[in-house]
LOKOL-325262 format. One record per residue (C-alpha): x, y, z. Coordinates in Angstrom, 2 decimals. Layout:
residues N
((X, Y, Z))
...
end
This chain:
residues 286
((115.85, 281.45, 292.66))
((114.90, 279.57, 295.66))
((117.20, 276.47, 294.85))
((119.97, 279.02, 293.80))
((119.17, 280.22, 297.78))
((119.45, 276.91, 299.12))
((122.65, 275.66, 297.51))
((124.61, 279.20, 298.40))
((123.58, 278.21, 301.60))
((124.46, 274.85, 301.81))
((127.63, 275.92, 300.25))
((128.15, 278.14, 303.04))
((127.42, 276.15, 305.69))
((130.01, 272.92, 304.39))
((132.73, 275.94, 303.96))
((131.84, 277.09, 307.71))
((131.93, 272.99, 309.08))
((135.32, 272.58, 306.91))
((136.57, 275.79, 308.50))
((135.70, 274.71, 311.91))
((136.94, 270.77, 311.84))
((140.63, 272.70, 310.35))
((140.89, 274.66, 313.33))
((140.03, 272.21, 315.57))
((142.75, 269.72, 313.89))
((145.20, 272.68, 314.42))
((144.64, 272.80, 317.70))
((145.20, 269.36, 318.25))
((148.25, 269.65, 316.64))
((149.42, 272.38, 318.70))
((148.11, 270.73, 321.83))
((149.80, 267.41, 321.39))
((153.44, 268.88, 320.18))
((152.87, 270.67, 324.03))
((152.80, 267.31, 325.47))
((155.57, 265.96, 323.63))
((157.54, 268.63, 324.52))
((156.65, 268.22, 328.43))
((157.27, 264.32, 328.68))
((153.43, 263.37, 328.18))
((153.74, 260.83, 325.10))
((151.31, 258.78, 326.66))
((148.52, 261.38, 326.38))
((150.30, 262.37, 322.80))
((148.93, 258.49, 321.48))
((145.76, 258.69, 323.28))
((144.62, 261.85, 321.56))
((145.73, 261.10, 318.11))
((144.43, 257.61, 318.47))
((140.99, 259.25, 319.74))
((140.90, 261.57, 316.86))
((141.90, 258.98, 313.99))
((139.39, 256.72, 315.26))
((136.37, 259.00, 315.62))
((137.75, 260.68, 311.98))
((138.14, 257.54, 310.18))
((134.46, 256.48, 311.59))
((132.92, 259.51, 310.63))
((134.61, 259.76, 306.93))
((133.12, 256.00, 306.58))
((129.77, 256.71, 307.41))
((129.87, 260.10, 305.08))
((130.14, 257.24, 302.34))
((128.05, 254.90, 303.92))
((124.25, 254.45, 302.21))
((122.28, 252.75, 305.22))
((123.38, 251.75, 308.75))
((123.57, 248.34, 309.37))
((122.14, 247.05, 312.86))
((124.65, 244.54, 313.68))
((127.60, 247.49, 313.13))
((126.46, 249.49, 315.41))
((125.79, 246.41, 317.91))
((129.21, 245.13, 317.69))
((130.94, 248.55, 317.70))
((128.87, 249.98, 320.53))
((129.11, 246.08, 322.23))
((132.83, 246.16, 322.11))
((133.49, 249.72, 323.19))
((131.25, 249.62, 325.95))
((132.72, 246.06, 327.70))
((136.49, 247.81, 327.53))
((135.03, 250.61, 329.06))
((132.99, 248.99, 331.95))
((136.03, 246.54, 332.12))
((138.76, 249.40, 332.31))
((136.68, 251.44, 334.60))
((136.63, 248.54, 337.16))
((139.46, 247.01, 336.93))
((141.84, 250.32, 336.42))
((140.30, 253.38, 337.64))
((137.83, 251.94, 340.88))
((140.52, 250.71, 342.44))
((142.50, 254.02, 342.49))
((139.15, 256.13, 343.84))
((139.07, 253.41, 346.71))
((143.00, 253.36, 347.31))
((143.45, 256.63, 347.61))
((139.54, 257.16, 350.25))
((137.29, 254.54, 350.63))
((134.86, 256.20, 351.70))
((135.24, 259.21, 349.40))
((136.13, 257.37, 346.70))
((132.83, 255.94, 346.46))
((131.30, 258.80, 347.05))
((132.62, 259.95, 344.21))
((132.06, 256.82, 342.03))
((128.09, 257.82, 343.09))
((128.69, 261.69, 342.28))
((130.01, 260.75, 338.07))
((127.33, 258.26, 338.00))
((124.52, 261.18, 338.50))
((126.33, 263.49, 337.12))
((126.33, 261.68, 333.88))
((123.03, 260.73, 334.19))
((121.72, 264.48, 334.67))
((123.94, 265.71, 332.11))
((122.53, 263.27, 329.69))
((119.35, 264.01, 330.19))
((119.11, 267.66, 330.23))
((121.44, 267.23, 327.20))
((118.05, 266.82, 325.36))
((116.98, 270.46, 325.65))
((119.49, 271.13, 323.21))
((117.16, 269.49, 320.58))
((114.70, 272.58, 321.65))
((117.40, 275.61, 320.81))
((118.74, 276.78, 317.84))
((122.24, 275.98, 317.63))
((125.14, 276.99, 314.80))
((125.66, 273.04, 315.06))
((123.84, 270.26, 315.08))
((122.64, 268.80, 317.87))
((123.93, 265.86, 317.68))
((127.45, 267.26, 317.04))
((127.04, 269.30, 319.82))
((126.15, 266.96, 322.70))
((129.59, 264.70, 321.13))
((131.80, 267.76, 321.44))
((130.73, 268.57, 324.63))
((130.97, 264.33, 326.00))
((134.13, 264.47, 324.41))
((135.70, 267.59, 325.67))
((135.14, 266.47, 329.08))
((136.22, 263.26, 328.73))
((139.27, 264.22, 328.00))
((139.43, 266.55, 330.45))
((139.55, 263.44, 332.40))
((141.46, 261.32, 331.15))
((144.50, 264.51, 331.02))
((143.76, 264.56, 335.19))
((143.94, 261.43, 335.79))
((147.19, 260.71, 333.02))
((148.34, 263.83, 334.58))
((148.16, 263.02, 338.30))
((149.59, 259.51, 337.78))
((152.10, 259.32, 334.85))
((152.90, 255.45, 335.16))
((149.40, 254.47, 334.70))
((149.86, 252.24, 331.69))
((148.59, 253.30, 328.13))
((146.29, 250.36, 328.07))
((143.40, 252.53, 330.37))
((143.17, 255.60, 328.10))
((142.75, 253.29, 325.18))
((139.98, 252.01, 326.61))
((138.21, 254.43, 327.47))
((138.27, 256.18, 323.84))
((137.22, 252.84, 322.67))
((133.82, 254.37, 322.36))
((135.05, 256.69, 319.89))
((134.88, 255.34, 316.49))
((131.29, 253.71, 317.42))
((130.25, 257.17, 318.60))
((131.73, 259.20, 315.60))
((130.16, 256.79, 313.10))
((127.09, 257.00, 314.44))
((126.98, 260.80, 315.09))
((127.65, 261.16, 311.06))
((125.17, 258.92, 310.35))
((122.64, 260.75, 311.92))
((123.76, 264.63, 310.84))
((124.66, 263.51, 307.53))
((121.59, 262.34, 306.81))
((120.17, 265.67, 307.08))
((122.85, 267.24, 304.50))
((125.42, 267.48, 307.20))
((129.23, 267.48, 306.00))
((131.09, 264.47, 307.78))
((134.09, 266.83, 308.48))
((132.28, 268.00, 311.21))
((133.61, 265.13, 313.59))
((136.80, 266.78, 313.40))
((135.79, 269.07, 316.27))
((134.67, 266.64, 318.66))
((137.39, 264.37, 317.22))
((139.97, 267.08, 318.74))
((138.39, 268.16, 321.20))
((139.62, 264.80, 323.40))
((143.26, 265.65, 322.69))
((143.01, 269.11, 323.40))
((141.47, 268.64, 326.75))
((143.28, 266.16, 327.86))
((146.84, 268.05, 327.22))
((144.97, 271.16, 329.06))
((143.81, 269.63, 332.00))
((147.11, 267.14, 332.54))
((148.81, 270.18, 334.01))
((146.29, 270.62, 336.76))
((147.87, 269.29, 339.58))
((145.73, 267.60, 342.54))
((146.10, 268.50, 346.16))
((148.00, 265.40, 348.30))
((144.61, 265.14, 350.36))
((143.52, 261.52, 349.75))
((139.91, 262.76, 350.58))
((140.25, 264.89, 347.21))
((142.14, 262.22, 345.23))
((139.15, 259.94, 346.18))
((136.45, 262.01, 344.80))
((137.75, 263.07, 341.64))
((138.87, 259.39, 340.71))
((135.83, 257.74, 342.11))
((133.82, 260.74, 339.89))
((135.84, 259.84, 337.07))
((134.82, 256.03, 337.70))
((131.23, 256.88, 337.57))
((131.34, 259.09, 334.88))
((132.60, 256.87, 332.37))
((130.76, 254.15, 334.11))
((127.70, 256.01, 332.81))
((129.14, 256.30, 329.44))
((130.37, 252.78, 328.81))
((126.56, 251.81, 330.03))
((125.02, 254.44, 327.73))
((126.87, 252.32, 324.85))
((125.43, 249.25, 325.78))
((123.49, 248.12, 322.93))
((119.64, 248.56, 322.66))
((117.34, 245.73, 320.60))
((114.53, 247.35, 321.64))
((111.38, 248.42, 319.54))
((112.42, 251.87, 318.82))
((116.19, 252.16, 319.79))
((118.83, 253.37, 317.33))
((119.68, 249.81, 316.38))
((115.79, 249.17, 315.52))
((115.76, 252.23, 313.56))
((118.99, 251.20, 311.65))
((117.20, 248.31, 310.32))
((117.00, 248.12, 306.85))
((115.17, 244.18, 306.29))
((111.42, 244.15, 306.18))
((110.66, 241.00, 308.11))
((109.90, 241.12, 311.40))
((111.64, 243.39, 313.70))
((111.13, 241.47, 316.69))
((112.83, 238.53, 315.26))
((115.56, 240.23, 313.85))
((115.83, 242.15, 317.41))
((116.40, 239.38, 319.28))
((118.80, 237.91, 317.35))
((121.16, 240.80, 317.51))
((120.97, 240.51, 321.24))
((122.76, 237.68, 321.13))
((125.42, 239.78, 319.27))
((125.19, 242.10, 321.96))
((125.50, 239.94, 324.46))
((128.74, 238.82, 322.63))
((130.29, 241.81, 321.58))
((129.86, 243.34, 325.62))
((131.54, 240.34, 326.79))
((134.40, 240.03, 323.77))
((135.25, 243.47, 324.98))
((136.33, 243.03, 328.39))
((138.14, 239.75, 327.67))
((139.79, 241.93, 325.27))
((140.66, 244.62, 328.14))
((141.55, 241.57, 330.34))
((144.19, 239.91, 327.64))
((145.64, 243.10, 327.45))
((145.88, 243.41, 331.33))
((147.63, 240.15, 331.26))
((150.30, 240.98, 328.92))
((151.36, 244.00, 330.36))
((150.49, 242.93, 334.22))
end
């Protein structure tokens, strides 16, 4: 009786996370065919590009036995040098442009902002939530970077498509991992569908918010939009530390610390291959 119990609730529960990565596709849809129709293709690519990538991560890792160290090094390695990269090069220079001063007051304001919002994002592992907690804390990152990304896109339409892209670089890293983790305690990988939409959705929302001419204003929010996905591109630097995700992830029984510090070389690599990647792409569209 008691495993009858458990699987009618385990059946439940995939038919709820189904239910809820649907409607969150639906949205999308309806979201993005809102931007097509107002002139915003740019922000149409950059949320179905988000979503396939964090999808297509997530359905992998669903499938996916063990982790493997140096996967999560060279995803997280190359996602967070296009971020650090982009932020720089494309978004720090608009924050200053528009009020020095302000603008890097703002560039301060994301950075703790992101840092506070991190870390009191671990209480969440202390309440009982309808979703996982890991799930929870990417929905929530991912809903407000897209909220974001449809400000900024929606402030200055001829910023090139080349920014957006790398800032959901992170995204396919950050879905496979999040499966990996949820899935692993009888989780359904559909369940990245909602954070997987949740970047499109916000972005199209937000891109009709229109900022006041004030450069003060213009300063802050794109300086706190440089900090806060400064924070994030940092938070996805790789870790080879004795007890970090990728030490966790290993599966060889030699010695860790060995093993550790050879996939910092790989980080190391994969950081740096990342921004020249942002910077070839700078030069061919520059």
């Amino acid at each position: 009786m008691a495993d009858l119990t458990t699987d009618g609730t385990e059946r439940r529960r995939r038919a709820r996370t189904r239910l809820i990565g649907a409607a969150s596709t639906a949205a999308l849809v309806a979201a993005t065919a809102s931007a097509l129709a107002t002139g915003r293709t740019k922000l149409f690519a950059i949320a179905w590009i988000a979503f396939g990538a964090m999808a297509a991560a997530g359905w992998v890792a669903g499938r996916t036995a063990d982790t493997h160290a140096g996967t999560l090094v060279w995803g997280y390695g190359l996602a967070a040098g296009a971020m650090i990269t982009s932020a720089a090069v494309f978004l720090l220079p608009q924050a200053i442009g528009q009020h020095a001063a302000y603008g890097g007051f703002g560039v301060a304001l994301g950075l703790l902002v992101g840092y506070g919002a991190h870390t009191l994002g671990h209480r969440l592992s202390h309440m009982d939530l309808p979703l996982d907690r890991s799930l929870a804390e990417l929905t929530a990152h991912a809903v407000s970077a897209g909220a974001i990304i449809g400000i900024i896109y929606g402030n200055m339409p001829d910023l090139g498509l080349l920014l957006g892209l790398s800032i959901i670089s992170h995204k396919g890293p950050a879905g496979y991992a999040a499966v990996r983790r949820f899935s692993g305690r009888g989780g359904d990988w559909t369940a990245i569908l909602l954070p997987a939409a949740g970047v499109g959705v916000a972005a199209v929302a937000t891109s009709f918010l229109a900022l006041p001419a004030s450069g003060a204003v213009r300063g802050v929010v794109f300086g706190f939009a440089t900090g806060v996905f400064l924070h994030v591109a940092m938070d996805f630097l790789p870790e080879c530390e004795i007890g970090s995700e990728v030490h966790e992830s290993l599966s060889h029984e030699g010695d860790a610390h060995t093993l550790l510090d050879r996939l910092r070389l790989h980080a190391v690599a994969s950081t740096a291959l990342g921004g020249l990647a942002v910077f070839a792409g700078w030069l061919v569209v520059a």
